[in-house]
N, C-alpha and C positions, 0 to 999 in steps of 0.2 A: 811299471812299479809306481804305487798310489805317494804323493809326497806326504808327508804330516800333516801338513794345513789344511790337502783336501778331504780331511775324514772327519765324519763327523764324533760326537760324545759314541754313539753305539758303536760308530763301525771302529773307534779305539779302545772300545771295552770288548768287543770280538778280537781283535789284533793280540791285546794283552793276553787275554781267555787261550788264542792258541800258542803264547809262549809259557802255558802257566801259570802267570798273574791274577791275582784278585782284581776284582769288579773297580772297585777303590781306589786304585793306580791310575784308570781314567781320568778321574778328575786332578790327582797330581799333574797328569801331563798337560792336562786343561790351565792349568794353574799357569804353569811353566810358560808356557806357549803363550797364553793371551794376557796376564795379570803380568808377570813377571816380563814378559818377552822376550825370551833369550833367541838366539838365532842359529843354534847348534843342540841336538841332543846330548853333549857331554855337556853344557851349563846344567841339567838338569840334577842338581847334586845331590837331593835327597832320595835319588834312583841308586837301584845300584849298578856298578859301572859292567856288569855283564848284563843287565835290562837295557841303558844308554846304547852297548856296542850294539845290541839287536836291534832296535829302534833306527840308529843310523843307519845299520845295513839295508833293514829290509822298507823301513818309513822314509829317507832321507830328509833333508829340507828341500825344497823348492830353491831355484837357481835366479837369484833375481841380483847382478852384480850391478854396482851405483857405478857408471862410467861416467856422469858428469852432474853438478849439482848445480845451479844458479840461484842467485838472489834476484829479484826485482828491486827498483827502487820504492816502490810500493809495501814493502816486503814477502810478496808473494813468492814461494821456491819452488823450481821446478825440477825433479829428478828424472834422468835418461837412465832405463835399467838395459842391462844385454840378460836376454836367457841363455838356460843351458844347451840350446841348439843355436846360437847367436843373433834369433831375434830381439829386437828391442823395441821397449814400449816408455811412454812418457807418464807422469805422474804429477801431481800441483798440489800443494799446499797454500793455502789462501786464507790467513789471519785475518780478522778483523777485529774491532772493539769487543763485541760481543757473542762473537762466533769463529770456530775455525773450522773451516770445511776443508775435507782430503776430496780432489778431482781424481777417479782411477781409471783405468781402460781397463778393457773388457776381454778385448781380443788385439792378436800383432797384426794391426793392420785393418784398412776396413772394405769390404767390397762395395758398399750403396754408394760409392761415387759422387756427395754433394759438393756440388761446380764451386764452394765457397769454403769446401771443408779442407784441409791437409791431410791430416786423418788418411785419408784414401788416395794420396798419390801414389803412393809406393805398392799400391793393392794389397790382397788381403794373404793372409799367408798363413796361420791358425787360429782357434781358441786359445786361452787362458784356461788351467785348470784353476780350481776351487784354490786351489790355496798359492798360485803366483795371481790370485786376485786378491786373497788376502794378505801376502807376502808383501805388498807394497804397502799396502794401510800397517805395518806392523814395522818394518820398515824406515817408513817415513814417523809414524811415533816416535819410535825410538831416538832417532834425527831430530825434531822439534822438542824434545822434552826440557823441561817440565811443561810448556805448553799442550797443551789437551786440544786431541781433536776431537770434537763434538760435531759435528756433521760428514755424511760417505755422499758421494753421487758421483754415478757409474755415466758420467759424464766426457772420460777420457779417450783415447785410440778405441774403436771399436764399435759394435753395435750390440749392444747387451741382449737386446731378445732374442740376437741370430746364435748365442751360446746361452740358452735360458735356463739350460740344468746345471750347468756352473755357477753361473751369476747366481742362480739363486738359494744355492748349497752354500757358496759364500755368505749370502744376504742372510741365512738362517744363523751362520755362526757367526757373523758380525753384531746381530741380533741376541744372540744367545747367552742367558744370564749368566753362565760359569764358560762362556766366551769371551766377546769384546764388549759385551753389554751395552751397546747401541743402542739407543729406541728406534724403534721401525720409524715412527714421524720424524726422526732424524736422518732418513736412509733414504735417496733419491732414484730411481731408475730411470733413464734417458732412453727414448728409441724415436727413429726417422720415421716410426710408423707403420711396423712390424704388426698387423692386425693380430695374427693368432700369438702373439707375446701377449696384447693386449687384453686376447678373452682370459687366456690363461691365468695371469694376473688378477684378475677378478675372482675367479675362486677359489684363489691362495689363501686366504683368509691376514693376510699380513697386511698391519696398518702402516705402508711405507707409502714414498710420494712416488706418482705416476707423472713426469712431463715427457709431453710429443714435441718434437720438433717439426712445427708448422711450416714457417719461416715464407709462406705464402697464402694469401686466401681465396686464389682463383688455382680452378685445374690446369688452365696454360701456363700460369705462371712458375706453379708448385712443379707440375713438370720439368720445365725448364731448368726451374734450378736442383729440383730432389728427383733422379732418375726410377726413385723406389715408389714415387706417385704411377708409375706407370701400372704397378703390378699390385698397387694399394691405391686406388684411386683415392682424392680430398674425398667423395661423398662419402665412402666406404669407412675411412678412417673414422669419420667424424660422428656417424652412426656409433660406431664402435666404442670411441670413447662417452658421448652419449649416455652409453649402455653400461659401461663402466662406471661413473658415476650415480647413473641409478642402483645399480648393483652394492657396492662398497659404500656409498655416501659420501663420497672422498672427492674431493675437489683434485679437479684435473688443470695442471700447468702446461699452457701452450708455448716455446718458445720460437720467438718470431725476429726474424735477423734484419736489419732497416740497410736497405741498399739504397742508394742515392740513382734514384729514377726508376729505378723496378719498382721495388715495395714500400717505399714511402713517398706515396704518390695519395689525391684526395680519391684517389677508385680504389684503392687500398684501403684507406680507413673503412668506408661505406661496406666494402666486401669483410672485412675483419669485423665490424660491429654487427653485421646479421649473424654469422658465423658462430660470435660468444655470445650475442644476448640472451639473457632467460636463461641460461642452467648454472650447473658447479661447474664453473671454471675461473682461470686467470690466463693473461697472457703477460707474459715474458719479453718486453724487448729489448732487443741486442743490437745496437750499432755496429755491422760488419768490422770485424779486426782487420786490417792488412796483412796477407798473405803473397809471397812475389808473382805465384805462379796464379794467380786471378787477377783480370782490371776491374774488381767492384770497390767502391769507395763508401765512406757511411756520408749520411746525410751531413749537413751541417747543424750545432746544436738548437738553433732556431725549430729547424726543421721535424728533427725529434722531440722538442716542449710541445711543439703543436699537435705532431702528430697522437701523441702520449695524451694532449688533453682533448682534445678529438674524441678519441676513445672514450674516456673518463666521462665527456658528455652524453656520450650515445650508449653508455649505461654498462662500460664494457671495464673490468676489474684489470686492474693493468701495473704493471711496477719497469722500471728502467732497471737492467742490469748495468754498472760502472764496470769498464773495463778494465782488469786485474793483471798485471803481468805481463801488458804488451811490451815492453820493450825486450822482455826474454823469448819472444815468441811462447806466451802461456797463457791468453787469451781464447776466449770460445773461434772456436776454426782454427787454429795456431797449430794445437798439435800433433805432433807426426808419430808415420812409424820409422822412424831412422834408422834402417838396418845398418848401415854406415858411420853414423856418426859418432 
């Protein structure tokens, strides 16, 4: 049974069409759902309550119960949801002066097994449909308001290209003007490196942002720490994106995780600045979070200015992520699938 959030504008103007309804009641429900936000088909008052009962019955909502809410001292919040079959997935909200970005997962749980990520202890155990990926962005609005969330990135539990016709049925009504009305250059998709996410994405025709998570610039190394280099080797991906960028015109973001003696090392910069010179790109880096069940540590800050203007020299476009949320465990690698918690 399809929830409400995973249908698109047609396929709830076919739904209504076989109880009856006019064409027109679509966008009511559109209304309801993303303007409005109600979180029940009986808020939907100007329905009538024999259209609402059917709606519930046969559309429900999506099962996404808040079992626990944290503040950082940062003010960044992190929400633990349980689904209706008791998996649970994590969600982040992250203010800043001039932006607030929604973090969402993608799927409960992740299989690519990065040796620095959380994300994938617990292994992987489903998809997300369409609309418990929207159901958290809706959600968590509701929760911040009247603060506005003005940026999505599919940055959370999961690996968004290994569920690509969800994520991107979502990304369409996140995007979507009698939607969430998103702009696509607002809307972020994260993969470890998923190559056929990557061509697909290409000719979606959608102007959203594409970042890889590099977080290596050698094959032994990438290896070592991203088990999914194995089956996507560095050259592979990197053609790929490449090719991407030629395609789209769109600047591709690498994000690159600074370990203290693996990847921020001076064979690291030298191997990263051949890597990025010369095309559309940025790189991304991220001082490793502490995680318990990993011994990687970040560099010290020294370490990372140098590294950062290293780069910056060897002609390589680059930005420091600040880490948001650490103390709740809601920083990049932080979080989890907590079936338990």
């Amino acid at each position: 049974m399809p929830d409400i959030l995973s249908l698109s504008k047609d396929e709830v103007i076919s739904a209504l069409s076989a109880m009856g309804e006019p064409a027109y009641r679509a966008k009511q429900v559109f209304d309801w759902l993303y303007v409005k936000k109600v979180s029940s088909c009986e808020g939907m008052s100007s329905l009538s309550k024999a259209l609402r009962d059917k709606l519930a019955v046969q559309y429900p909502f999506p099962v996404l119960t808040e079992k626990i809410a944290q503040e950082s001292k940062d003010g960044t919040r992190k929400f633990l949801f349980a689904l209706d079959d008791g998996e649970r997935i994590e969600t982040v909200f992250i203010p800043t002066e001039k932006r607030a970005t929604l973090c969402i997962s993608s799927q409960a749980g992740c299989k690519f097994g990065c040796t620095f990520c959380a994300s994938g202890l617990g292994g992987w155990k489903r998809n997300l449909t369409p609309g418990e990926i929207l159901g958290q962005v809706l959600h968590v609005m509701r929760a911040v308001r009247p603060t506005p969330v003005t940026h999505i990135v599919f940055m959370g539990v999961g690996e968004p290209f290994d569920n690509y016709d969800n994520v991107l049925k979502a990304v369409r009504l996140l995007n979507d003007k009698d939607g969430l009305n998103i702009a696509a250059r607002r809307i972020t998709i994260s993969t470890c490196g998923i190559i056929p996410g990557i061509e697909r994405m290409a000719s979606e025709g959608l102007q959203v942002e594409l970042s890889v998570s590099l977080h290596a610039a050698s094959e032994a190394m990438r290896a070592r720490l991203m088990p999914v280099n194995k089956k996507y080797p560095l050259k592979d991906l990197l053609r790929a994106c490449r090719k991407y960028a030629e395609t789209t015109n769109r600047q591709v973001t690498f994000e690159y995780i600074l370990i203290k003696g693996l990847t921020c090392t001076p064979q690291a910069i030298d191997e990263l600045s051949t890597l990025m010179r010369g095309w559309l790109s940025k790189v991304n880096l991220i001082p490793c979070n502490p995680v318990k069940e990993f011994a990687y540590y970040p560099p010290d800050t020294c370490a990372v200015e140098e590294f950062q203007k290293a780069l910056e020299r060897n002609g390589v476009i680059c930005t420091l992520r600040s880490a948001r949320g650490q103390d709740i465990s809601a920083a990049c690698g932080q979080l989890r699938h907590e079936r338990h918690a």
